[in-house]
C-alpha positions as CSV (number, residue, x, y, z in Angstrom):
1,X,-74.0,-29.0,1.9
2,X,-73.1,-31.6,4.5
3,X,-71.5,-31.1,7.6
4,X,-69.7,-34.2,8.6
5,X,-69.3,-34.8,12.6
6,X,-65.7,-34.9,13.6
7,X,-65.2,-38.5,16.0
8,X,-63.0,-40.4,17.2
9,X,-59.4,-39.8,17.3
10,X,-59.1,-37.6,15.0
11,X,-61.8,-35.5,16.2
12,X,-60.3,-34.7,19.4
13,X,-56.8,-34.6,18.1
14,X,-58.2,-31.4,16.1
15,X,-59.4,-30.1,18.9
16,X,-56.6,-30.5,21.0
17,X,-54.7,-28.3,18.2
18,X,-57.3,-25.6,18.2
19,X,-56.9,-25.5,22.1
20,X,-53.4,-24.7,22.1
21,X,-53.3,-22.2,19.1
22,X,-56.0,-20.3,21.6
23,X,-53.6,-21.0,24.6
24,X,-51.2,-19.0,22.2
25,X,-53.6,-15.5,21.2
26,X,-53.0,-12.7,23.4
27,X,-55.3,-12.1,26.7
28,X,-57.1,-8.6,26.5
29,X,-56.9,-7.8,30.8
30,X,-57.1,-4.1,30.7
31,X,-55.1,-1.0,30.4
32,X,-51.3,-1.9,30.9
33,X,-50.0,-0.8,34.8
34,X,-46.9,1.0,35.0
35,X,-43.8,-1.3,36.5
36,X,-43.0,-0.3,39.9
37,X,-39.6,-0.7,41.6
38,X,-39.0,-0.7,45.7
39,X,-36.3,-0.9,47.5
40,X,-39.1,-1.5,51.3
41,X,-39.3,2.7,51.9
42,X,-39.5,4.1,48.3
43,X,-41.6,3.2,45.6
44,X,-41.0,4.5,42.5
45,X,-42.7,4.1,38.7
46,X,-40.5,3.5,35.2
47,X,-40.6,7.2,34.5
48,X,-38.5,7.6,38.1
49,X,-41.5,9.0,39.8
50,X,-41.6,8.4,43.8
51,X,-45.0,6.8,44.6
52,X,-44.9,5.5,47.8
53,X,-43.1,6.9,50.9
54,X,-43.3,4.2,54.0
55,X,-40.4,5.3,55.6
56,X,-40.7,6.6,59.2
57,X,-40.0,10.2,59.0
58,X,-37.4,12.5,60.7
59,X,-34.8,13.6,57.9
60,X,-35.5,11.6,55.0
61,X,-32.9,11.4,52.1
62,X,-34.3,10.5,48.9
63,X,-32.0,8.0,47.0
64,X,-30.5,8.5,43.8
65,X,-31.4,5.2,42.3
66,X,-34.2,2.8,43.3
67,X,-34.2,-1.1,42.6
68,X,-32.1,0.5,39.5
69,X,-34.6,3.3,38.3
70,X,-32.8,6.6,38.5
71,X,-35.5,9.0,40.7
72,X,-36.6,12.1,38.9
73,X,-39.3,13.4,40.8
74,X,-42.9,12.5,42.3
75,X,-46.5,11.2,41.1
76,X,-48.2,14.0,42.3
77,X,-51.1,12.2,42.0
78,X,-49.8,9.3,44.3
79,X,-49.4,12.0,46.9
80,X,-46.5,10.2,48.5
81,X,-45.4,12.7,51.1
82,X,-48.4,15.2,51.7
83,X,-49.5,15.0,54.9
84,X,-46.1,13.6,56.3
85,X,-46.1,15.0,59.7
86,X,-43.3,12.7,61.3
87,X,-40.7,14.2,58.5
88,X,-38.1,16.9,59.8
89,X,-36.0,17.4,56.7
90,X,-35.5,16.0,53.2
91,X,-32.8,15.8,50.7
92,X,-33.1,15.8,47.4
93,X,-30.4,13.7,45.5
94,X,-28.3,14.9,41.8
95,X,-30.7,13.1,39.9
96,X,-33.5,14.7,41.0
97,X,-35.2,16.9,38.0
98,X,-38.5,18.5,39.5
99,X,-40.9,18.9,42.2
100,X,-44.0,18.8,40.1
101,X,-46.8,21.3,40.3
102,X,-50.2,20.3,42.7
103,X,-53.7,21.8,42.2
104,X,-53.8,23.0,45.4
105,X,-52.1,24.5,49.0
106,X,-53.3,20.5,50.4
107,X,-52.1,18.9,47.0
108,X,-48.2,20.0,46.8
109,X,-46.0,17.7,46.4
110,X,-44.5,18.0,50.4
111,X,-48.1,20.0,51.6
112,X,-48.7,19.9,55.5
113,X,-45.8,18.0,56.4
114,X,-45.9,20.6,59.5
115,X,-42.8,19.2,61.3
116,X,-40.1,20.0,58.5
117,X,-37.8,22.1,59.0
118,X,-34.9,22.3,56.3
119,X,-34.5,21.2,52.5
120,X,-31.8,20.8,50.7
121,X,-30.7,20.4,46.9
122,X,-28.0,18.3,45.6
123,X,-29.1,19.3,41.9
124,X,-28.4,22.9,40.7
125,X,-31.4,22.4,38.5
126,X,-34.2,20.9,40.7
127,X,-37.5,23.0,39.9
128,X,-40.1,23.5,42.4
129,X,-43.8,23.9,41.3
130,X,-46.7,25.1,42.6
131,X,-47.9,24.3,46.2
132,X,-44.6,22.5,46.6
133,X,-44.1,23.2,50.3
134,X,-47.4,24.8,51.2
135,X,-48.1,24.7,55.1
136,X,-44.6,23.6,56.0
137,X,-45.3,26.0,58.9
138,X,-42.5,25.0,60.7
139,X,-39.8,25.5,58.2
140,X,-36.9,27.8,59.0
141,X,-34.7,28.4,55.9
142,X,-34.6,27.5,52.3
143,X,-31.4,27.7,50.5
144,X,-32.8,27.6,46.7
145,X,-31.5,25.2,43.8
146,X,-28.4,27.8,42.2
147,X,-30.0,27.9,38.8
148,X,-33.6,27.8,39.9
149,X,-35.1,30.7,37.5
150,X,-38.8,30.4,38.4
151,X,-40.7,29.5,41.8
152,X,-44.3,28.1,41.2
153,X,-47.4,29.7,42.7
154,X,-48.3,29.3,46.5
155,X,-44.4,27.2,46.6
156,X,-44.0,28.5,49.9
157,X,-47.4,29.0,51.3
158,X,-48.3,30.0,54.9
159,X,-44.8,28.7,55.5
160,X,-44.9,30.6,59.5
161,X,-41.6,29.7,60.6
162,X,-39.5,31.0,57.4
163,X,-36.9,33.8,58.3
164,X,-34.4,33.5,55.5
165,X,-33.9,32.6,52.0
166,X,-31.0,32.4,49.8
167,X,-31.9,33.2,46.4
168,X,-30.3,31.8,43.4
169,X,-28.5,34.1,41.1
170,X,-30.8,33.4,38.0
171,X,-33.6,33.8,39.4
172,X,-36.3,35.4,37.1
173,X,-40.2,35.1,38.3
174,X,-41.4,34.8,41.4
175,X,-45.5,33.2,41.3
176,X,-48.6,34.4,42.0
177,X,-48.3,34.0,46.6
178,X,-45.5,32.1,46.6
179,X,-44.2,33.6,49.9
180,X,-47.6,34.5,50.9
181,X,-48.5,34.7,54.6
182,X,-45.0,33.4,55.4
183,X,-45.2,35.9,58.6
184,X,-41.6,35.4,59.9
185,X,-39.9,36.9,57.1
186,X,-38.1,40.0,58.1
187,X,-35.8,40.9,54.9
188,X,-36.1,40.4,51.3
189,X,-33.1,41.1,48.4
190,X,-33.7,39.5,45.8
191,X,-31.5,39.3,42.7
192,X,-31.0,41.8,40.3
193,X,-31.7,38.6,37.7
194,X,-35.8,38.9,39.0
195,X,-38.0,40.4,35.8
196,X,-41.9,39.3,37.3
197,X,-43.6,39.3,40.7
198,X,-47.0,37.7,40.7
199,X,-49.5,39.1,42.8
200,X,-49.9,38.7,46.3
201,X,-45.9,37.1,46.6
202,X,-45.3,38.6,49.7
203,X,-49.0,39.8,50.6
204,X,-49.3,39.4,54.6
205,X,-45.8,38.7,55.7
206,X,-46.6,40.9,58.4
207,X,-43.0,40.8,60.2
208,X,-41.3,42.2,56.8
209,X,-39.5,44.9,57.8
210,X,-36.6,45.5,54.7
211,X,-37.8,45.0,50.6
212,X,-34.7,45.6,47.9
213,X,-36.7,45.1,44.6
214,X,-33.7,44.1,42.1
215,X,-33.0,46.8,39.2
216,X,-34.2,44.4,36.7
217,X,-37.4,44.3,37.8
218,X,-40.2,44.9,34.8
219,X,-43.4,43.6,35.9
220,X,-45.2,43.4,39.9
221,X,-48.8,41.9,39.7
222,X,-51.9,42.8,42.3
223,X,-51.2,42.8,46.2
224,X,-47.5,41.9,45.9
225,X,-46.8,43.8,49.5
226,X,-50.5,43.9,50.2
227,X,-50.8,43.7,54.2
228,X,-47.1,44.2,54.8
229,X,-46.3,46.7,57.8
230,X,-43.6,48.2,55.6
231,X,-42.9,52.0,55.9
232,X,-40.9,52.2,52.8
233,X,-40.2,50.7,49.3
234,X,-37.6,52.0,46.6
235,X,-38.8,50.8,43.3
236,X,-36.2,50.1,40.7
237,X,-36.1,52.7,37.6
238,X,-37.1,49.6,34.9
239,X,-40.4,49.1,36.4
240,X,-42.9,49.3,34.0
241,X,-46.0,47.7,35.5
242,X,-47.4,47.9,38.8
243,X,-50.6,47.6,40.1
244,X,-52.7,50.3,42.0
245,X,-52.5,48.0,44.5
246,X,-48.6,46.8,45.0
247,X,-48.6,48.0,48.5
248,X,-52.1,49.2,49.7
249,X,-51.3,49.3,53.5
250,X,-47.9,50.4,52.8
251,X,-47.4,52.9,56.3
C-alpha cells in the first residue's frame, strides 16, 4: 500500500481542520472543584456549606444567603471557625440546618474559640453534633434550638463558664460527655421528653449541686454523674438501665 504525502494547500488546509476539531474535544484537568460563592467574610460551597470565615470576630451573625447560595451549615473539614479566639457570639440564621459532627474536642465545628460567650438559634430545627462547642470555656448560657431532640457527644465540652441551659421540650438523648467537665453548672432539669444519657454527660461538673432526672428516663450509660459533689439523686421509676457506675462519688 502507498502512503501518499499530503502538500501543498491542501495539505495544511487538512490539517488546519484536524486542529480545530481537537481545539473542540474536552480537556481532562482533574477532579471537578466545587463552586464557591463570597460575599468578602463568608465563603460558602454549592451545597451551602461555610468554608471560609475572614471576618474580624466579636459577635458574628451568619447570613442567611451568600452571593445567592442559601447557607445550611459548615465544611467541617474547612474548619472555618475552630480556633476563632476574637469571636464573642454567633447567630445562627432560619436557614441554617446543622452544625455538623467533628472527630474531635479540637475538630468541632466552633472548638476553642475561648472568647464566646452566647449562641443563639433563629431555626427551631438547627442540630448540633459532636464537639460542636468544645472548649468554649468562656460561654455562659445556651438557650437550645426548641425542637432539638439529640445533642452530639462532647457538644459542650470542658465548656467552664456554663451556668444555665434551657432545654428544648423534645429533647430525647443526651451524648456520650456532652456536658462533661462543664464545672459551673449548678442545676440540671431536664425534660421529661429525655429517654438516653450517655456516659460520662455530666461526669466532673463539680459545682452541680441540684439533678431532676425526667420521669421518662429509660437508659443512663457509664459515669453519667461520675465526679459530681452531689449528695442526692431521685431516679425516675422507668429507669431500666443504669450502670454500677452512674454516680460513684455520689456523697
Amino acid at each position: 500500500m502507498i502512503i501518499k504525502r499530503l502538500s501543498g494547500r491542501r495539505g495544511a488546509a487538512l490539517l488546519l481542520i484536524f486542529a480545530m476539531l481537537l481545539s473542540l474535544l474536552p480537556v481532562f484537568s482533574g477532579p471537578a472543584r466545587a463552586a464557591e460563592f463570597t460575599d468578602g467574610t463568608f465563603t460558602v460551597n454549592d451545597a451551602g456549606e461555610i468554608t471560609v470565615y475572614a471576618g474580624l470576630g466579636g459577635a458574628v451573625t451568619i447570613p442567611g444567603t451568600v452571593d445567592g447560595v442559601t447557607v445550611k451549615s459548615i465544611n467541617i473539614a474547612s474548619k472555618p471557625f475552630v480556633g476563632k479566639t476574637e469571636i464573642t457570639k454567633v447567630v445562627f440564621p432560619a436557614q441554617f440546618e446543622s452544625i455538623p459532627s467533628g472527630t474531635s474536642e479540637s475538630t468541632g465545628a466552633f472548638s476553642n474559640c475561648t472568647n464566646l460567650t452566647e449562641i443563639e438559634f433563629m431555626n427551631t430545627d438547627t442540630t448540633i453534633g459532636n464537639n460542636a462547642f468544645a472548649n468554649c470555656t468562656s460561654l455562659e448560657s445556651v438557650d437550645l434550638p426548641e425542637n432539638l431532640m439529640a445533642i452530639g457527644g462532647n457538644a459542650f465540652f470542658a465548656c467552664h463558664a456554663l451556668e444555665s441551659i434551657k432545654w428544648p421540650v423534645n429533647l430525647e438523648s443526651l451524648g456520650t460527655a456532652a456536658f462533661l467537665n462543664c464545672t459551673s453548672l449548678k442545676s440540671i432539669v431536664l425534660p421529661n421528653s429525655v429517654k438516653t444519657l450517655g456516659g460520662s454527660v455530666f461526669a466532673h461538673c463539680t459545682g452541680l449541686e441540684e439533678v431532676i432526672l425526667p420521669a421518662g428516663l429509660t437508659s443512663a450509660g457509664t459515669g453519667v454523674f461520675m465526679g459530681c459533689a452531689l449528695e442526692s439523686i431521685d431516679l425516675p421509676n422507668g429507669l431500666e438501665t443504669l450502670d454500677d457506675n452512674f454516680f460513684p462519688k455520689l456523697h
